[in-house]
N, C-alpha and C positions, 0 to 999 in steps of 0.2 A: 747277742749284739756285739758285733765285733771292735773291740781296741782298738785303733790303729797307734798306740802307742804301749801294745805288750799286756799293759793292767795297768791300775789306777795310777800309777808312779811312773809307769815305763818299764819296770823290768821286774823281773822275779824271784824271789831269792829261794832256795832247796837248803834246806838244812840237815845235815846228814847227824843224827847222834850216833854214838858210840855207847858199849857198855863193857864193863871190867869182867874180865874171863875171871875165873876164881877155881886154881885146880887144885890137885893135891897138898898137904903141908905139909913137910917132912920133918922129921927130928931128929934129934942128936941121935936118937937111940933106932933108928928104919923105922920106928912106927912113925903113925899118923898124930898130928897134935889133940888137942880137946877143941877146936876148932873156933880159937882164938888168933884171927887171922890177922890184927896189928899187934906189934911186937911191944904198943905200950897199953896193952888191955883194953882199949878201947873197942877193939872190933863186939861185930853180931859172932854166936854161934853159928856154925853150919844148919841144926833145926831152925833157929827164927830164919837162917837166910831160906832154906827152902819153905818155910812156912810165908815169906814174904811175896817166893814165887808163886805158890799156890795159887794165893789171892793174888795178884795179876794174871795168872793164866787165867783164873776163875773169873775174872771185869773182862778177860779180851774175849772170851765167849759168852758171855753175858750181856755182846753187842745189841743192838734193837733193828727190826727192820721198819721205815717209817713210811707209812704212803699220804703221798702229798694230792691232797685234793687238785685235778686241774683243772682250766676252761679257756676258753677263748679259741682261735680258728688259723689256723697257716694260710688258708684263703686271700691273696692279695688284694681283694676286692671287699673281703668283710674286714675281721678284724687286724689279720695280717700279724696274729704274735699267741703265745701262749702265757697263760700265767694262775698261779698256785696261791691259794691260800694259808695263811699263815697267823697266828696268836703272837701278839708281843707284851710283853707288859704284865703288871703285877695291881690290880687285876688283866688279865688278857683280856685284848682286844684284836679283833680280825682286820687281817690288810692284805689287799688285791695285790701281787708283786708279779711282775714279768718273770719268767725266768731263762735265764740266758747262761748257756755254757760258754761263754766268749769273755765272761767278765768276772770280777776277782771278787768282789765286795756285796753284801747286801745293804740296801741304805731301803730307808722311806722316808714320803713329805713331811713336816713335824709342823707345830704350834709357832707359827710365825713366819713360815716360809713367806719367799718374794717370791711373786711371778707362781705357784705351786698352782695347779690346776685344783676346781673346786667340784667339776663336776664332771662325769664320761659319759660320752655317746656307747660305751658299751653295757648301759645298763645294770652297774653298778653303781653302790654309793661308797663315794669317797671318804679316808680320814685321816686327820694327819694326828700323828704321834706325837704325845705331850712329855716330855722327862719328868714333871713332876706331877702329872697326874699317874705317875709307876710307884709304888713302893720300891720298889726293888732296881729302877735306875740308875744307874751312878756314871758319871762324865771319865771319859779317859783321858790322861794327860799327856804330852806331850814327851816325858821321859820317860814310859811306859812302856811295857815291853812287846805289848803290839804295835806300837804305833813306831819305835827303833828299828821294829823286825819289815813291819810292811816298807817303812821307808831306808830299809838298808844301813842304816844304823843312827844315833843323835842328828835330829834336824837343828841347823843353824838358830841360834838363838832362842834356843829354847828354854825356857822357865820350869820349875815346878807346878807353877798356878798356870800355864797356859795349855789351852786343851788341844786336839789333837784333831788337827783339819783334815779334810780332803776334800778333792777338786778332781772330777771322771769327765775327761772329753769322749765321746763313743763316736763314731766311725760316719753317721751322720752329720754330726757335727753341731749335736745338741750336748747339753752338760748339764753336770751334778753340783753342786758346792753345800758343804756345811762341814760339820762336827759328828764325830766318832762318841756311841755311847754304850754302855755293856747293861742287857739287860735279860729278860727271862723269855725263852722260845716255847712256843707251846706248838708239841706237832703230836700229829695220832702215830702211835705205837703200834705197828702190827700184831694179833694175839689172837687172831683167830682168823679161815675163810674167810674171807671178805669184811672181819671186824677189825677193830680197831679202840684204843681207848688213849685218852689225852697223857702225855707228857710232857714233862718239862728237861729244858735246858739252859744253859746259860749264853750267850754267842755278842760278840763285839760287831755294832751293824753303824752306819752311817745316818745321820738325824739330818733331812735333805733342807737348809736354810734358803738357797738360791736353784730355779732353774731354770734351763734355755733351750729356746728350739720346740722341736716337737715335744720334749717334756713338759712344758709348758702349756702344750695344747690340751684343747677336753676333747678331740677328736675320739682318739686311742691313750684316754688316759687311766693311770692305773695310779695306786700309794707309791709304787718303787719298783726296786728292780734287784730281784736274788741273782746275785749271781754266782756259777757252780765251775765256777774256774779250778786250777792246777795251784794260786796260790795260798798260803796258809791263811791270808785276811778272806779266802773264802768262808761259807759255809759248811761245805760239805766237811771241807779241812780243819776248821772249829771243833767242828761234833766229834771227828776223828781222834783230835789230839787230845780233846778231854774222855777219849773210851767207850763214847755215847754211841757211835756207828762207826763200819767201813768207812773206808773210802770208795765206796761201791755203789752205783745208782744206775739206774735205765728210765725212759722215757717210750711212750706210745703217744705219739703224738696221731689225734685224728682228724683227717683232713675232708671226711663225710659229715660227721654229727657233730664235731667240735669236741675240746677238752680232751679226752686220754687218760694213759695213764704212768705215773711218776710214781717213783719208789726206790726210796735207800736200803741200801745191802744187796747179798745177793741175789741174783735172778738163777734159781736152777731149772726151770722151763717154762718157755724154749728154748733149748740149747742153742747159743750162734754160735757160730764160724768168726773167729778173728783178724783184726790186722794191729801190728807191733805200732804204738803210739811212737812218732818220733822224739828223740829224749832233748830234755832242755830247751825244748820251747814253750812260751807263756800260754798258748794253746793248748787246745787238744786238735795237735797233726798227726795226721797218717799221709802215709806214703803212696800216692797215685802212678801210676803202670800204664796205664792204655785206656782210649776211651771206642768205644764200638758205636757205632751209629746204626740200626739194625742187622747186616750181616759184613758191616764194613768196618774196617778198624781204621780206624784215622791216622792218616801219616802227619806226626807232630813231631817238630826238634825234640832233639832227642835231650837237651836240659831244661825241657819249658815246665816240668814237673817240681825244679830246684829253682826256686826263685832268691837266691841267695839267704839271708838272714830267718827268713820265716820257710824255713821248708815244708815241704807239702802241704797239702789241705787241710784246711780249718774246717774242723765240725762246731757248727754253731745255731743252737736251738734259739738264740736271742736274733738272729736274721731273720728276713722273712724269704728273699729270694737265691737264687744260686749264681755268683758273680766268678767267672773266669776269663784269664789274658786272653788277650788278641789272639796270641799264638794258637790260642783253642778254638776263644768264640767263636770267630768268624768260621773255619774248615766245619766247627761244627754245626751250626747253621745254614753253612750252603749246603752241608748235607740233608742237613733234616729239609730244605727245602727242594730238596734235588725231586724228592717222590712227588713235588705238587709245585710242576713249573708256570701252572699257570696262573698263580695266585700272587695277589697284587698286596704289596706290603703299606701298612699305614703307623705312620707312629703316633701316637697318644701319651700326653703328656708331656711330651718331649724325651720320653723315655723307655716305652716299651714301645716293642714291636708288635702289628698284630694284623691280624688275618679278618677276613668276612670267609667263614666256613660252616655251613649246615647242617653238613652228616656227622657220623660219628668219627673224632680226632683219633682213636685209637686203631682204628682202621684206614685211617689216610697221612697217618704219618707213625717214623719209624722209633722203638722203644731206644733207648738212650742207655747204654752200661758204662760204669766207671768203674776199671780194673784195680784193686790194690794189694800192696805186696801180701801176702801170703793167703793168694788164691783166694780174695773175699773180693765179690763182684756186688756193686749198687745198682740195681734197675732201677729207671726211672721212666714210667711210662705215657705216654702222649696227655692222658687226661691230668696228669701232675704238673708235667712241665707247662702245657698252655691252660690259662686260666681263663674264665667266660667271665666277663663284663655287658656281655648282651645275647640276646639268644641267640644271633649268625655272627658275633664276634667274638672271638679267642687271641689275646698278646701269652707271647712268649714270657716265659720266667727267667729264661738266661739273659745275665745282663753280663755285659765288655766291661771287665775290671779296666781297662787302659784307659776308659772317658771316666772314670767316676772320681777316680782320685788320683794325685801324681805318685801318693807314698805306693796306694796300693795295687798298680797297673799289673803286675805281675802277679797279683792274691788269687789263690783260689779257694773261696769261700763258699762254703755247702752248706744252707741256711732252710728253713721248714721246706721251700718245696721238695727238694729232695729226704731229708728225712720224714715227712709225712706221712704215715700208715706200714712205718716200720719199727719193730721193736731196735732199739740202742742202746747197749749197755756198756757204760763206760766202769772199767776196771783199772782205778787210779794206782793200785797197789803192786798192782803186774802190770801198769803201764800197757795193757792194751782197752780196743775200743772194735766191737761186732754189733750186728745187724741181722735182721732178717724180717722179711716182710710177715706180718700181721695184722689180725682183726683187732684194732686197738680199743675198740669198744666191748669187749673181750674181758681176761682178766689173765697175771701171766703168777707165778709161785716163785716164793721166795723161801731161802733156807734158814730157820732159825738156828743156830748149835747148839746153843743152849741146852736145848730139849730136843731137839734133831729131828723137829717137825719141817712142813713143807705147808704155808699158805696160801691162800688167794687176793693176791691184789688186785682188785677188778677197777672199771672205766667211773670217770667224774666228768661230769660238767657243770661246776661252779654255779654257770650263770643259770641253766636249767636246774639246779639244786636250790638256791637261792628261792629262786621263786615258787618253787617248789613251798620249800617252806614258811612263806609269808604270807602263800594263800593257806596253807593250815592252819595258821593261828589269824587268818580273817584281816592279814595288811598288805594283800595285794590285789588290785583288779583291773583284769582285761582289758 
């Protein structure tokens, strides 16, 4: 779900550490000292210093890979979103959260929200998060070191006793509001083919008081929303900086049976093909080239790719459609309509376009490529981009960034229909971000170091899981 204001604050902060080189010590005499490196005895030996490395080399491979249960649907017509299962709390307790690479913070409903939705039409049961039904809860404050760092440093008037807010507009133009709380994550641990066993962590998430909009709604309602952003008030960046995982994750999102599959660390197969993330944006941008129309390349300005501040394309699993400028839209539209002149356009909604068409789409209209810098192409093929709403009718999935918003007329935003039925592996630590089309119902290997094994992360569907197991134990029926 795309920002339109960067991440929760507006902007993002990169904090670069440093660490002290420690070379030779020389003496009066050419040798080497006893390896007493401050001149008032204070220092480590040379053994404890490398014995201190050890044990850090020995945590930084002793990462976990974690796979996240997924469900829900890219389909604009069902659910229109994905989202992941997750334990919080001491005891843990499970909560339905969207997840979305477009956003910085994980939050869910809590014990007294306003306006918090109680119930979803996606056949889930909802629940909001109690802080003191956790042992292990504790409130973050305001001169705290998350809450200085997310917000770029002491907020105005800040107290000891006063706790540590935040306020998430999303790109819709529904909202978040509450308070910041740190508590215990529980996620399965990869440990075997397709096993898994529970662990814990620690992670700073958001306790949702107030919300607006479609948050608000039981439509597509869910507890919250993970989001798996570039900044540190992330999650992914949490688990990171406390030694618990990469910065490493992929997604299979499936856009046939629903849910997919998500998974932290690395992916070593299937191998994709890369493209260079653009550096220092609150996103994850990469850099668009050309777009092809099936054996036509579209003649576009030649800067409609640089839309100033936000360059290039936003990958964002929290979207559900693909919004791009005028400059594109429209050339590429009349082209896709060029193969089928004689069909009569209807808009629905007020918003999409859409066709009365009966034969097969993939044959009456042309597959769709998005060229990016270092020779990594995105197919996107007729039955993805137009979605069925009726059995002779099909709206298109590209929508005109220029009507939707004034900030973001120039955005180009690539949201599930184009990632749908492709594996994406975002690689935060080498700053790039590949693809490649797959059976997401499937299962893809992940590398442990540790033990220099190679597992199976295979395909979830939450809501077919769920049920799954409530007619086992005899609480659910048809």
């Amino acid at each position: 779900m795309y920002n339109g204001n960067g991440d929760n604050n507006g902007n993002r902060r990169r904090v670069w550490c440093g660490a002290k080189r420690f070379g030779k010590i020389p003496t009066s005499d050419g040798w080497y000292g006893d390896g007493n490196i401050n001149g008032d005895g204070r220092g480590k030996d040379l053994s404890a210093m490398r014995a201190h490395d050890m044990r850090r080399h020995s945590r930084l491979l002793s990462t976990i890979n974690v796979d996240l249960p997924l469900g829900g649907s890219g389909h604009p017509s069902e659910a229109g979103l994905y989202f992941a299962q997750i334990g919080l709390g001491n005891p843990s307790v499970d909560f339905f959260v969207q997840v979305d690479t477009g956003s910085d913070i994980l939050w869910v409903n809590c014990a007294g929200c306003d306006k918090c939705p109680t119930k979803s039409d996606l056949g889930l049961g909802l629940t909001l998060y109690d802080p003191k039904r956790s042992s292990t809860s504790r409130l973050v404050y305001c001169d705290q070191d998350f809450c200085t760092s997310t917000y770029d440093g002491p907020l105005p008037g800040c107290k000891p006793s006063l706790q540590c807010q935040y306020n998430v507009i999303y790109g819709d133009g529904s909202s978040t509001a509450g308070y910041f709380v740190k508590d215990n994550i529980q996620l399965e641990q990869v440990i075997g083919n397709l096993q898994s066993k529970s662990t814990n962590g620690t992670v700073v998430f958001g306790c949702g008081a107030r919300q607006s909009g479609e948050l608000g709604s039981s439509t597509e309602a869910l507890d919250g929303i993970l989001g798996f952003g570039q900044a540190n008030s992330s999650l992914i960046s949490q688990l990171a900086a406390s030694g618990k995982v990469k910065r490493m994750f992929a997604h299979c999102l499936d856009n046939d049976e629903g849910g997919g599959i998500f998974a932290i660390g690395e992916v070593v197969s299937p191998k994709v093909k890369t493209t260079p993330m653009v550096p220092n944006q609150a996103h994850y941008n990469v850099v668009m080239k050309e777009i092809e129309v099936g054996d036509t390349l579209l003649r576009l300005p030649s800067d409609v790719f640089d839309s100033g501040d936000q360059k290039g394309a936003i990958v964002d699993s929290g979207t559900t459609l693909a919004y791009l400028p005028s400059a594109i839209y429209e050339p590429l539209m009349a082209e896709i309509l060029s193969k089928q002149p004689r069909l009569q356009l209807h808009s629905v909604e007020d918003q999409f376009t859409c066709i009365q068409h009966m034969e097969n789409v993939d044959t009456g209209f042309p597959t769709v490529k998005f060229h990016f810098e270092g020779s990594l192409t995105l197919t996107i093929y007729p039955h993805e981009y137009l979605f069925q709403i009726r059995e002779d009718i099909w709206c298109f999935g590209w929508q005109n960034s220029g009507v939707q918003s004034k900030d973001g007329k120039d955005m180009i935003l690539l949201g599930d229909l184009v990632l749908s039925n492709k594996l994406v592996v975002y690689d935060v630590e080498n700053q790039t971000i590949g693809w490649t089309e797959y059976n997401c119902s499937s299962s893809i290997k992940v590398g442990d170091k540790s033990s220099r094994a190679e597992y199976s992360v295979g395909f979830h569907d939450v809501i077919s899981d769920t049920a799954n197991r409530l007619c086992s134990i005899g609480m659910y029926n048809s």
